[in-house]
C-alpha positions, 0 to 999 in steps of 0.5 A: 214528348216525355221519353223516360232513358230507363226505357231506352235501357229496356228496349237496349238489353231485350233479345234482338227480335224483341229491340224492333217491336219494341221500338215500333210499339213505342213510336206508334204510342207518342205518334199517336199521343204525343202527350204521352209520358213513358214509365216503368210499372211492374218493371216493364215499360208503361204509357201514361195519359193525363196521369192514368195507364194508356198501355204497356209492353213487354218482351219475354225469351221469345216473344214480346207484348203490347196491351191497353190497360182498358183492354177489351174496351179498346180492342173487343174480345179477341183469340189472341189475348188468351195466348199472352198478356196484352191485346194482341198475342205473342208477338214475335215480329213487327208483322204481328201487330196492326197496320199503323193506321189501326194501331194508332186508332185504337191508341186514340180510342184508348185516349178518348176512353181516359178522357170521358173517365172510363174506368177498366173493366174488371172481371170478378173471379166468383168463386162456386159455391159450397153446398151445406154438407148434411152432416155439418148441418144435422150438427149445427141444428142440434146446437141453435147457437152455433146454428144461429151464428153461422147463419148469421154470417157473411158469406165469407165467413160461412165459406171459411168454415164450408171449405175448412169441412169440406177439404179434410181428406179423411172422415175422422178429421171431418168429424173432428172439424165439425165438432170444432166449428160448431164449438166455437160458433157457439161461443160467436167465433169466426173460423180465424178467430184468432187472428183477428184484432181485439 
């Protein structure tokens, strides 16, 4: 069993409803994966399997935390992680976690997910779409290079240059945004131009 002390230090200076959860948490992780090494990652306690994160915990002013760091693929969607990191809400007693029996169940499914090389999931935060304002559009056209840059574009860039356009409050700086972005699309720039590497 790898215990790490910086563990223990954690666990000794957490409030005195934190301490027992804690504790309990991490006996249910080496109970149920004895091969489990301990570390601290983002400075909260972490379990580690055959080198990759299993779970981690973490106590706050007034509630403590425990999730898998493949999450839902362990546990399924559920009310409680929107109220805190972690797969079972805020917990502010031994109570709110499972039965060890079902604690120690999805640790080993966590395990079983490590060992067929399951990655996290990992949700993509898209960001909306920026419509084509009339205006910059009629000012592109009029001016086919700049036009043909833009369009040509990944869309990064294209949005670097929709929401420059789009986010001035005034009408006098939209213009002046436009007559500047179509400007220097014309001569091939990206609207960061200038921090880019040569």
């Amino acid at each position: 069993m790898s215990r790490d002390e910086r563990i223990d230090a954690y666990i000794a200076r957490q409030a005195d409803f934190a301490r027992p959860i804690l504790e309990h948490l991490r006996e249910a992780v080496h109970a149920a994966c004895p091969d489990c090494e301990e570390t601290l990652k983002w400075s909260a306690p972490a379990f580690l399997y055959k080198g990759e994160q299993l779970a981690m915990m973490a106590a706050f002013k007034a509630h403590a935390t425990f999730g898998f760091w493949k999450g839902s693929l362990v546990t399924g969607d559920n009310d409680k992680q929107m109220s805190a990191m972690g797969q079972f809400g805020r917990l502010t007693a031994v109570d709110d976690l499972p039965e060890d029996d079902t604690l120690h169940g999805l640790i080993r499914k966590a395990m079983d997910l490590t060992d067929q090389g399951v990655k996290p999931a990992r949700t993509k935060h898209a960001k909306a779409d920026i419509p084509m304002p009339d205006d910059f559009r009629t000012a592109l056209d009029a001016e086919p290079k700049a036009a043909a840059t833009f369009d040509g574009f990944p869309p990064g860039a294209r949005r670097d240059y929709l929401e420059w356009i789009t986010e001035a409050k005034r009408s006098e700086t939209r213009e002046k945004r436009i007559v500047q972005a179509v400007e220097w699309m014309a001569e091939g720039k990206k609207r960061h131009w200038k921090y880019e590497s040569c």
